[in-house]
PyMOL CGO cylinders between C-alpha atoms (Angstrom):
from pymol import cmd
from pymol.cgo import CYLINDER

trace = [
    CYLINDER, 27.79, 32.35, 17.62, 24.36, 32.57, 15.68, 0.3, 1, 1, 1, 1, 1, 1,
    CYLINDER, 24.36, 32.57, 15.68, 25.49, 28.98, 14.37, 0.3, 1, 1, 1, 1, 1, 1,
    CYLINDER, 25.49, 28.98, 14.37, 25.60, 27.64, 18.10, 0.3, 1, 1, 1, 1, 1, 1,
    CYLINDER, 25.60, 27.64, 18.10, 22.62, 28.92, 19.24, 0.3, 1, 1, 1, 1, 1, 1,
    CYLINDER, 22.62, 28.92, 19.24, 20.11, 27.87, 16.31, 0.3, 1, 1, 1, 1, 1, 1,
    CYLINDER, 20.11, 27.87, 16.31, 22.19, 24.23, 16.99, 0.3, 1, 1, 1, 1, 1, 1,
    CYLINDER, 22.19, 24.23, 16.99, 20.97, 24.64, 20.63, 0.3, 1, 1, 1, 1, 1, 1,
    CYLINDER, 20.97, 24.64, 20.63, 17.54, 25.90, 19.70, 0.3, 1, 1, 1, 1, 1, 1,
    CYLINDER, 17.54, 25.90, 19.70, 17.06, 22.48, 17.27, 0.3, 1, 1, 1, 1, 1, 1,
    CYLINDER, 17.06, 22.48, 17.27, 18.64, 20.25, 19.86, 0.3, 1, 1, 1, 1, 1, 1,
    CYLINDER, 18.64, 20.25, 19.86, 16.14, 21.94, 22.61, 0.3, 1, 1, 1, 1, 1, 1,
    CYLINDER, 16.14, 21.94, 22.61, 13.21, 22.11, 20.00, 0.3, 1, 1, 1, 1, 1, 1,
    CYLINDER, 13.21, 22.11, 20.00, 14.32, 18.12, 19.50, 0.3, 1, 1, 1, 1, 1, 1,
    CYLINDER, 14.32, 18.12, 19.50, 14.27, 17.51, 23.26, 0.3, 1, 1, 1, 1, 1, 1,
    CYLINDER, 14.27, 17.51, 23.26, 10.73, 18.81, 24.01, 0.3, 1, 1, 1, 1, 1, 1,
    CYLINDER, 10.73, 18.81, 24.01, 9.65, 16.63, 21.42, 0.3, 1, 1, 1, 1, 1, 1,
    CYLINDER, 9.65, 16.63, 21.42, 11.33, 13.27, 22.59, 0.3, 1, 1, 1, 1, 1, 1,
    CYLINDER, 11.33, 13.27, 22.59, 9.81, 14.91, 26.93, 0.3, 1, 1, 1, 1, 1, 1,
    CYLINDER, 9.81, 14.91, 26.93, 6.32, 15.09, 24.84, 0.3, 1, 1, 1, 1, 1, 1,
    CYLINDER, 6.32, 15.09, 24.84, 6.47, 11.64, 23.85, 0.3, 1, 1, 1, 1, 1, 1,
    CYLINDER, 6.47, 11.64, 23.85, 7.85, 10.08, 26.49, 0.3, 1, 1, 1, 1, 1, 1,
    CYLINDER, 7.85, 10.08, 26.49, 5.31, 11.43, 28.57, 0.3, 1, 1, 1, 1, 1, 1,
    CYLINDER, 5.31, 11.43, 28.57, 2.54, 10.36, 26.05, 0.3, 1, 1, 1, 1, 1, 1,
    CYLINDER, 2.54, 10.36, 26.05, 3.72, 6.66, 26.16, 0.3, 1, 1, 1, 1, 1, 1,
    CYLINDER, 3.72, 6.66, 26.16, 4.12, 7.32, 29.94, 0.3, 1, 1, 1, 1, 1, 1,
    CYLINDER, 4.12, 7.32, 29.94, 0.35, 7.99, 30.03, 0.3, 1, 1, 1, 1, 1, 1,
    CYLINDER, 0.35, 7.99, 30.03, -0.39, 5.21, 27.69, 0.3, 1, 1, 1, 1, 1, 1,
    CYLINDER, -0.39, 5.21, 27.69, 1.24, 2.47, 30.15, 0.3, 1, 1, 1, 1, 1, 1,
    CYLINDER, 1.24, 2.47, 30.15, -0.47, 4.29, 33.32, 0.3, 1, 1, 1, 1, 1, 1,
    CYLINDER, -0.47, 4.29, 33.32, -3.58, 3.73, 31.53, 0.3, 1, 1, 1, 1, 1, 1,
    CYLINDER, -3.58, 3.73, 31.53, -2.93, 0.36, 30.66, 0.3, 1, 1, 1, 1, 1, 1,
    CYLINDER, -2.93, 0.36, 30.66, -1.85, -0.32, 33.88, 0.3, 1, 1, 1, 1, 1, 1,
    CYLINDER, -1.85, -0.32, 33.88, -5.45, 0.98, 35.32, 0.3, 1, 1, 1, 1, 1, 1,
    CYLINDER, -5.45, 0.98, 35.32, -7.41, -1.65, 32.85, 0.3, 1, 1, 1, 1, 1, 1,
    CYLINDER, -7.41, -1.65, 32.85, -4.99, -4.45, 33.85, 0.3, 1, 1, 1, 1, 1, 1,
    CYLINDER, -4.99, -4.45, 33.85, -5.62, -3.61, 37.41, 0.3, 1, 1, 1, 1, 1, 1,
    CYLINDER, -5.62, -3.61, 37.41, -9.06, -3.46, 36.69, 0.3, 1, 1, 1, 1, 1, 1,
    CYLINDER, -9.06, -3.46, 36.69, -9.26, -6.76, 35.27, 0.3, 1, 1, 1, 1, 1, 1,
    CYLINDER, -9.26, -6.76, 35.27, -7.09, -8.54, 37.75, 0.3, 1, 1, 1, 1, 1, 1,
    CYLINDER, -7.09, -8.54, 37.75, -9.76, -6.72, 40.42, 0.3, 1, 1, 1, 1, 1, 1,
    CYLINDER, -9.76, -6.72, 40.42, -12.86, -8.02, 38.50, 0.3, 1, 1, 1, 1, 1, 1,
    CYLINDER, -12.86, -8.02, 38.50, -10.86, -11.93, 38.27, 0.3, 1, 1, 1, 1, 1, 1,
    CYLINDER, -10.86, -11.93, 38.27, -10.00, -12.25, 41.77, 0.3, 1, 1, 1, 1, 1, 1,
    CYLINDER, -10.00, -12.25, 41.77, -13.92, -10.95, 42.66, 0.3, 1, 1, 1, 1, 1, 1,
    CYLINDER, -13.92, -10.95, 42.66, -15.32, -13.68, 40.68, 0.3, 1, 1, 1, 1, 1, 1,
    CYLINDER, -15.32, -13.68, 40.68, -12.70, -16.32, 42.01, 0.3, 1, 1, 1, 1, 1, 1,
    CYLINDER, -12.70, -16.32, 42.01, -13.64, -14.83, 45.50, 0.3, 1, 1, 1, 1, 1, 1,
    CYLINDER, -13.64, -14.83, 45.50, -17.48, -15.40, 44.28, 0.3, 1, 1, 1, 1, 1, 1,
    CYLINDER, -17.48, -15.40, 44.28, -16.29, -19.01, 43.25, 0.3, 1, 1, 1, 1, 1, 1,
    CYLINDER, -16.29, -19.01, 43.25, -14.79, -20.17, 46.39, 0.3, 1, 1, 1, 1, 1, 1,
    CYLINDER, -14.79, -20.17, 46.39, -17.80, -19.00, 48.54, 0.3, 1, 1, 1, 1, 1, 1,
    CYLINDER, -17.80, -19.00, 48.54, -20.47, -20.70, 46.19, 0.3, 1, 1, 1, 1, 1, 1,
    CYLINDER, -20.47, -20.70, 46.19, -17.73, -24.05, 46.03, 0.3, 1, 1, 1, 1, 1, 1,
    CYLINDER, -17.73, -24.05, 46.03, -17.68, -23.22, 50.10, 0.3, 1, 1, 1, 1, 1, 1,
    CYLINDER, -17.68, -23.22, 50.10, -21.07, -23.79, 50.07, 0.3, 1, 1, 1, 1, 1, 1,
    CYLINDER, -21.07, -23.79, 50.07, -21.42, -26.64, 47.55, 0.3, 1, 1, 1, 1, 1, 1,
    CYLINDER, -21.42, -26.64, 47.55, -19.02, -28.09, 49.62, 0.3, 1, 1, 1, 1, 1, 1,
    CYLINDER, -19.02, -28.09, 49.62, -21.80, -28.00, 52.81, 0.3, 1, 1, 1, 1, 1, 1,
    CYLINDER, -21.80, -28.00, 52.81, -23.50, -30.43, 50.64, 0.3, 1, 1, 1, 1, 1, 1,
    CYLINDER, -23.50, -30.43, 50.64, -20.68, -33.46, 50.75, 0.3, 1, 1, 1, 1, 1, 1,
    CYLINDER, -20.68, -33.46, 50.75, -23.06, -35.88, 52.57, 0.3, 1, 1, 1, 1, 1, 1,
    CYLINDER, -23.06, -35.88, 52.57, -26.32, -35.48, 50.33, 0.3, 1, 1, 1, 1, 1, 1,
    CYLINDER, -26.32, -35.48, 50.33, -25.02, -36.84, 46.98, 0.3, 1, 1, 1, 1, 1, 1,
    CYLINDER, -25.02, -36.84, 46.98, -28.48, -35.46, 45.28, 0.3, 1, 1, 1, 1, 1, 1,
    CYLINDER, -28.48, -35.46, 45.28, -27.73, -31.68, 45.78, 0.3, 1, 1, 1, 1, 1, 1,
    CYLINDER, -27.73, -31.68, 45.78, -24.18, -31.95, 45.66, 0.3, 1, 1, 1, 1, 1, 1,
    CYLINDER, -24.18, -31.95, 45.66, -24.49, -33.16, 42.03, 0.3, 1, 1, 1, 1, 1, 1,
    CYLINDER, -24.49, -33.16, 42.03, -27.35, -30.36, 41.57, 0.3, 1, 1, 1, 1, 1, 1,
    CYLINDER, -27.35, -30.36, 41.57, -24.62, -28.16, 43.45, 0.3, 1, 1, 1, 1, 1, 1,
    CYLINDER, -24.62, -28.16, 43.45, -22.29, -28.66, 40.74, 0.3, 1, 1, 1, 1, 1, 1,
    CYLINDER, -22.29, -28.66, 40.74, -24.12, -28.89, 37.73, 0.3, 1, 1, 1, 1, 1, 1,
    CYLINDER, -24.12, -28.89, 37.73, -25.27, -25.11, 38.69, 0.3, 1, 1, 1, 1, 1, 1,
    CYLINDER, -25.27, -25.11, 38.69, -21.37, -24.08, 39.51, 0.3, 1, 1, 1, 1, 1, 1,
    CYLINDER, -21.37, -24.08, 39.51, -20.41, -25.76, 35.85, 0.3, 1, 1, 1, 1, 1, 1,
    CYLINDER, -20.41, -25.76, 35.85, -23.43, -23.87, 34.37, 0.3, 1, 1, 1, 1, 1, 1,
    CYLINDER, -23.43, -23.87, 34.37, -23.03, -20.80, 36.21, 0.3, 1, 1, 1, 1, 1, 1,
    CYLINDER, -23.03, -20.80, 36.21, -18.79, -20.87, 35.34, 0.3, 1, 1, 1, 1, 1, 1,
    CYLINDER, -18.79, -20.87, 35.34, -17.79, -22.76, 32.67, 0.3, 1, 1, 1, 1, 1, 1,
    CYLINDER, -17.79, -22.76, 32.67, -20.45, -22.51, 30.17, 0.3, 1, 1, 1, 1, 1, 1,
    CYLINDER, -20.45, -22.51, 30.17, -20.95, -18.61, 30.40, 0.3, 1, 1, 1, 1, 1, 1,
    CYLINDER, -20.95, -18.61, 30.40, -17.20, -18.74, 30.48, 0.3, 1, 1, 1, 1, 1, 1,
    CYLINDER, -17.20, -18.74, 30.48, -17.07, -21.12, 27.43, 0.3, 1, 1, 1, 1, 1, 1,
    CYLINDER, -17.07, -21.12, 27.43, -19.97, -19.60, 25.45, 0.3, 1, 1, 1, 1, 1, 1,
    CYLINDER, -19.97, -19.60, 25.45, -17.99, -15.51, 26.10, 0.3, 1, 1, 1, 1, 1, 1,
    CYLINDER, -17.99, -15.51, 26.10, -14.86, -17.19, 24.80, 0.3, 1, 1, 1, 1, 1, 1,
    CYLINDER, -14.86, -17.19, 24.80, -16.59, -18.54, 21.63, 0.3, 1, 1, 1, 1, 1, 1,
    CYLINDER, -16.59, -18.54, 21.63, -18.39, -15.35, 21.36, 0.3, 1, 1, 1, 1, 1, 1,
    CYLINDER, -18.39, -15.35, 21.36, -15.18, -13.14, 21.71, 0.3, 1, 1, 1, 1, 1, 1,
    CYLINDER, -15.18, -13.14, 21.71, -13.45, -16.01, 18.82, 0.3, 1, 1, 1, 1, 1, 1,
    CYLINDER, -13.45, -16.01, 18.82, -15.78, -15.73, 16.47, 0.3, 1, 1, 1, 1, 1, 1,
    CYLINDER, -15.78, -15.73, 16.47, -16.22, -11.99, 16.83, 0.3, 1, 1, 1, 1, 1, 1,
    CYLINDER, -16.22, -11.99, 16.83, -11.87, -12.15, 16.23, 0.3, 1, 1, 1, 1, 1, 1,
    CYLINDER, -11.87, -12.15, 16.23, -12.51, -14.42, 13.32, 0.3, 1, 1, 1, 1, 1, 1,
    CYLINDER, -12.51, -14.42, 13.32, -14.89, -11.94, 11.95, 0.3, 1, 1, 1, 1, 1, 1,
    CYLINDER, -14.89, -11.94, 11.95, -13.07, -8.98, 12.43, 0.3, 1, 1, 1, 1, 1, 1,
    CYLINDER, -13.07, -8.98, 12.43, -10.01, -10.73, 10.74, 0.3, 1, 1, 1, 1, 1, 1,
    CYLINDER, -10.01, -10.73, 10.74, -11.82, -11.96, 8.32, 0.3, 1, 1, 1, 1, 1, 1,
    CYLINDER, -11.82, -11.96, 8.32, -13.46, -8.38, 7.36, 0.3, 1, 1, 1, 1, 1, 1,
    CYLINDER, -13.46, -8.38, 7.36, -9.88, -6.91, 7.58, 0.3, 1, 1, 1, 1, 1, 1,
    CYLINDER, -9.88, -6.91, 7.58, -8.82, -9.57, 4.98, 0.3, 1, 1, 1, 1, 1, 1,
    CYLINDER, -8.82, -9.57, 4.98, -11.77, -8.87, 2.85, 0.3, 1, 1, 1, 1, 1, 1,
    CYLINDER, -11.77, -8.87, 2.85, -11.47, -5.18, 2.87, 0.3, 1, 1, 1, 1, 1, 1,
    CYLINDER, -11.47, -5.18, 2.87, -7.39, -5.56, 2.05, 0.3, 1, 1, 1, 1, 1, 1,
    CYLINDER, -7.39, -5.56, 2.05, -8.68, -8.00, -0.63, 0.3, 1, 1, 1, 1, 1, 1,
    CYLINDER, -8.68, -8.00, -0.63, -10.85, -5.08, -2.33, 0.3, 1, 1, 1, 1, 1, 1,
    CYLINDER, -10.85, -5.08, -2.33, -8.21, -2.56, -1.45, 0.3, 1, 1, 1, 1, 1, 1,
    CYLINDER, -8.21, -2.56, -1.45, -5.67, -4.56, -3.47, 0.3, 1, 1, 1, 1, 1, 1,
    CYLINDER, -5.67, -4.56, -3.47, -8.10, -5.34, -6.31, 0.3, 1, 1, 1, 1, 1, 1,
    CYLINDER, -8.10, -5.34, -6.31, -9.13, -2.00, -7.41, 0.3, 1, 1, 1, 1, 1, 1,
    CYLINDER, -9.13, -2.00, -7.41, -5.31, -1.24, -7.25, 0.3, 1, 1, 1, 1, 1, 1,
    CYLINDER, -5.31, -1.24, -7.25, -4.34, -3.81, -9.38, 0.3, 1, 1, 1, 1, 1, 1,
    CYLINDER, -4.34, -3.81, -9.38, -7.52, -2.46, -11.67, 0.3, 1, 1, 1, 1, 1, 1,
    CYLINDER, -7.52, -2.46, -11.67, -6.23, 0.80, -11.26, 0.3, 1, 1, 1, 1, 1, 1,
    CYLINDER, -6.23, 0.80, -11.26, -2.66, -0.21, -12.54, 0.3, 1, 1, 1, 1, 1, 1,
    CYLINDER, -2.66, -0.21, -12.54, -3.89, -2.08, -15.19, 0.3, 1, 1, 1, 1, 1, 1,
    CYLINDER, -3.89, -2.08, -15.19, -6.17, 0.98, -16.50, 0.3, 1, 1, 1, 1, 1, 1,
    CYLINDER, -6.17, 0.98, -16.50, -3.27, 3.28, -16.28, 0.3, 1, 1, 1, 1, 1, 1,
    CYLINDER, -3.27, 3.28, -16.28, -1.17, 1.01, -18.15, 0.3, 1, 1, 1, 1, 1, 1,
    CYLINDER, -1.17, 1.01, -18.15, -3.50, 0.52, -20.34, 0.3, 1, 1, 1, 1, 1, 1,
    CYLINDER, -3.50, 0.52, -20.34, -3.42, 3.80, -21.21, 0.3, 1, 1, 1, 1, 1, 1,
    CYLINDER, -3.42, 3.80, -21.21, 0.24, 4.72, -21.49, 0.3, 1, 1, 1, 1, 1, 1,
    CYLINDER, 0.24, 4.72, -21.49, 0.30, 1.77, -23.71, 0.3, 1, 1, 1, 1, 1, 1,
    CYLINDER, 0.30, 1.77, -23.71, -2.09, 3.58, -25.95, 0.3, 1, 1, 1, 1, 1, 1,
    CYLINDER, -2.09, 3.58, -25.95, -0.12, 6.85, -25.79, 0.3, 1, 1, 1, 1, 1, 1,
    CYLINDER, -0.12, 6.85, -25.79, 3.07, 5.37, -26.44, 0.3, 1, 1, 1, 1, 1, 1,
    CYLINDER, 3.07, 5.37, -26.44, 1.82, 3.26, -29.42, 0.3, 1, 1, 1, 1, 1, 1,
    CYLINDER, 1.82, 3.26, -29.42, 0.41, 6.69, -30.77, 0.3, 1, 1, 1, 1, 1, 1,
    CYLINDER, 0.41, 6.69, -30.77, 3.17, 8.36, -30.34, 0.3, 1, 1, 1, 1, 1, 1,
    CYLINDER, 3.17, 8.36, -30.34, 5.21, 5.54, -31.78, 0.3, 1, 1, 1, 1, 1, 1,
    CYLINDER, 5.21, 5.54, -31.78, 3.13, 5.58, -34.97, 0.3, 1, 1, 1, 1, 1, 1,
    CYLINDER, 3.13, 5.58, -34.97, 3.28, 9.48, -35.50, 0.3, 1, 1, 1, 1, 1, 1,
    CYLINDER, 3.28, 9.48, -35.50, 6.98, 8.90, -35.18, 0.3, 1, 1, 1, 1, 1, 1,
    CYLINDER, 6.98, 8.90, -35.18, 7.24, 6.29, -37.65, 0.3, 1, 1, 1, 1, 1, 1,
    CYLINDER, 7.24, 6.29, -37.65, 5.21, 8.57, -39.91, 0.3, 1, 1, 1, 1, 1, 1,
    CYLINDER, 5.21, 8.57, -39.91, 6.83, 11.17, -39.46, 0.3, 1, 1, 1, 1, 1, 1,
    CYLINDER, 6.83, 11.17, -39.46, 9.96, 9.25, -40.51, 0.3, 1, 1, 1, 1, 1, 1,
    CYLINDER, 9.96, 9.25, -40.51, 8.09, 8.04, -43.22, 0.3, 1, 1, 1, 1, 1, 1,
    CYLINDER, 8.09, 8.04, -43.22, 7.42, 11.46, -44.39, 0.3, 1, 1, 1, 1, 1, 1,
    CYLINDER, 7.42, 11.46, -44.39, 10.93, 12.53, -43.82, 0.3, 1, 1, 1, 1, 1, 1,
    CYLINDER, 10.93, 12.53, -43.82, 12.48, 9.46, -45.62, 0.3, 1, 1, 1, 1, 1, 1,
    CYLINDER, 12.48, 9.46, -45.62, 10.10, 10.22, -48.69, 0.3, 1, 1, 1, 1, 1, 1,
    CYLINDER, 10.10, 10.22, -48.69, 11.46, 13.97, -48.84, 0.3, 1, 1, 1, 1, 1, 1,
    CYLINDER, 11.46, 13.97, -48.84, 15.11, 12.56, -48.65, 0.3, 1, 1, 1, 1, 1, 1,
    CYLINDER, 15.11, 12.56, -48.65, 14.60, 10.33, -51.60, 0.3, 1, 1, 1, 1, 1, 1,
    CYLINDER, 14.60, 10.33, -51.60, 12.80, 13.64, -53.50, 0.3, 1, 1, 1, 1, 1, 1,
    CYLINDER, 12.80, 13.64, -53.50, 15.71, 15.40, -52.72, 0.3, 1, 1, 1, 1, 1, 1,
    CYLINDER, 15.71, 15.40, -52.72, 18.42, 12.78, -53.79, 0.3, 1, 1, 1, 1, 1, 1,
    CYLINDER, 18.42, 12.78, -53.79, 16.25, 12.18, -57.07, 0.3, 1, 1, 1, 1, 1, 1,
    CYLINDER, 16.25, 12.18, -57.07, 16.14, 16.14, -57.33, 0.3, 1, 1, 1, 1, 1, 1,
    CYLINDER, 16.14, 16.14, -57.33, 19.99, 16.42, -56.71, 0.3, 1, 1, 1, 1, 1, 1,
    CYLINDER, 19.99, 16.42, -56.71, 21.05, 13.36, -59.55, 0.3, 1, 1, 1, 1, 1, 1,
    CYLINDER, 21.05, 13.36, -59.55, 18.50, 15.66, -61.94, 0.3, 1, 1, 1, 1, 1, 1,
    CYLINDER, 18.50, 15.66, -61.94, 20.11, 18.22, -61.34, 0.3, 1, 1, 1, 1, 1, 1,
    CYLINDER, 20.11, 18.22, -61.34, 23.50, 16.71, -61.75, 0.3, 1, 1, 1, 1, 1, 1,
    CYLINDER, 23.50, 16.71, -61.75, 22.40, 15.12, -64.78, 0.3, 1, 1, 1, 1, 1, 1,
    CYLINDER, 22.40, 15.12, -64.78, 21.23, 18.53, -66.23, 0.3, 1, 1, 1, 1, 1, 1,
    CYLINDER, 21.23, 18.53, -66.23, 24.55, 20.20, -65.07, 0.3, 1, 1, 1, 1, 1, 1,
    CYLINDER, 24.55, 20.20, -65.07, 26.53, 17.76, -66.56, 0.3, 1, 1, 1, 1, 1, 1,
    CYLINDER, 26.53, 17.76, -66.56, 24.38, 17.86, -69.84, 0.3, 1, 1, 1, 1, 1, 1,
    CYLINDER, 24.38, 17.86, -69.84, 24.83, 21.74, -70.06, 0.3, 1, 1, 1, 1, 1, 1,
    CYLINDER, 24.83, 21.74, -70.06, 28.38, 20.97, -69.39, 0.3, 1, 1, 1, 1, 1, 1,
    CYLINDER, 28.38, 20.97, -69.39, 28.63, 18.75, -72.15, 0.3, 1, 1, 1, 1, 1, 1,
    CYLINDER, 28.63, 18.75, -72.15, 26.32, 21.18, -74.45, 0.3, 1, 1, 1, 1, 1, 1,
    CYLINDER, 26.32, 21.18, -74.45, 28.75, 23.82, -73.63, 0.3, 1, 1, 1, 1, 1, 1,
    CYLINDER, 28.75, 23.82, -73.63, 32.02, 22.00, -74.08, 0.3, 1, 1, 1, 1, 1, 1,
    CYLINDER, 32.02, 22.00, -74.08, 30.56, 20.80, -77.61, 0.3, 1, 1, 1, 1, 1, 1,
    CYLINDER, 30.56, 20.80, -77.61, 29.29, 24.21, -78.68, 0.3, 1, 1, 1, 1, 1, 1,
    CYLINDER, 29.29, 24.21, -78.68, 32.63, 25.85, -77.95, 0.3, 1, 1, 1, 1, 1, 1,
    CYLINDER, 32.63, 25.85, -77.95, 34.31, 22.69, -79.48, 0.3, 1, 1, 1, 1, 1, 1,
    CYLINDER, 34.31, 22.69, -79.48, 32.13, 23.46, -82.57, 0.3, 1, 1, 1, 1, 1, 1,
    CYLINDER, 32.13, 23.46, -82.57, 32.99, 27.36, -82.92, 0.3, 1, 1, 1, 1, 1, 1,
    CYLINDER, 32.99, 27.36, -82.92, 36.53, 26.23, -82.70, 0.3, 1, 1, 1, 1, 1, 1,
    CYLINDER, 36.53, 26.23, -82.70, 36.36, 24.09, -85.40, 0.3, 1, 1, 1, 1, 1, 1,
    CYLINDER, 36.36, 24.09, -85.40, 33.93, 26.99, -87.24, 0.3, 1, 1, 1, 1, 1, 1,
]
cmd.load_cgo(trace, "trace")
């Protein structure tokens, strides 16, 4: 029974979480639903602002003079400022990407320096601890050969006393 009901209170505890952020993206869309509205309101104003000023270019159709100066001051008024925001709003991409790519750049770098210190380092601990190792073995090795060269005196001595023995009792027996 307790097993059931903290399984119900994780799959509720779960559920409020997935309402929570459902509802977050729900107020993320309505919100970018409001600027997309917004900017399809402020588009069709200026096309709105367009057609009257073309409306009125259009008056012109009979004097060639101002209807030339009537569109020189539409393609100044639209498709420079137009132009020139587009450029701006490229170059102010091109900047920001190029600033991202730079900043990555150093990121990366002092990484890479970063890894290189550090195995720099355990380099230099492991060849330490390589070399006290190897003279420790030395050391070791050097003790061994004390102790064989020990062990074959001793033998040597053993086997002279032996021998000193055997011929002392040999020579009382023949005494």
């Amino acid at each position: 029974m307790q097993f059931k009901l903290k399984g119900y209170k994780k799959e509720s505890a779960h559920l409020q979480l997935n309402v929570r952020e459902l509802n977050l993206k729900l107020n993320g869309m309505e919100t970018e639903i409001d600027l997309r509205e917004e900017d399809r309101d402020e588009v069709q104003e200026k096309l709105k602002r367009f057609k009257n000023e073309l409306h009125e270019v259009y008056q012109m159709v009979e004097d060639p003079k101002s209807l030339k100066d009537g569109v020189k001051r539409l393609y100044q008024k639209y498709v420079t400022v137009e132009f020139e925001y587009a450029m701006v709003q490229k170059s102010a991409t091109a900047d920001d990407i190029q600033k991202d790519y730079q900043r990555q750049r150093h990121y990366l770098e002092r990484c890479v320096d970063s890894l290189n210190a550090k195995l720099k380092k355990d380099m230099h601990v492991h060849k330490k601890d390589n070399l006290r190792i190897m003279q420790e073995n030395i050391a070791l090795i050097k003790e061994i050969n004390e102790l064989r060269r020990e062990i074959y005196n001793m033998r040597a001595q053993q086997k002279m006393r032996d021998m000193a023995k055997k011929s002392s009792r040999k020579s009382k027996a023949n005494l």
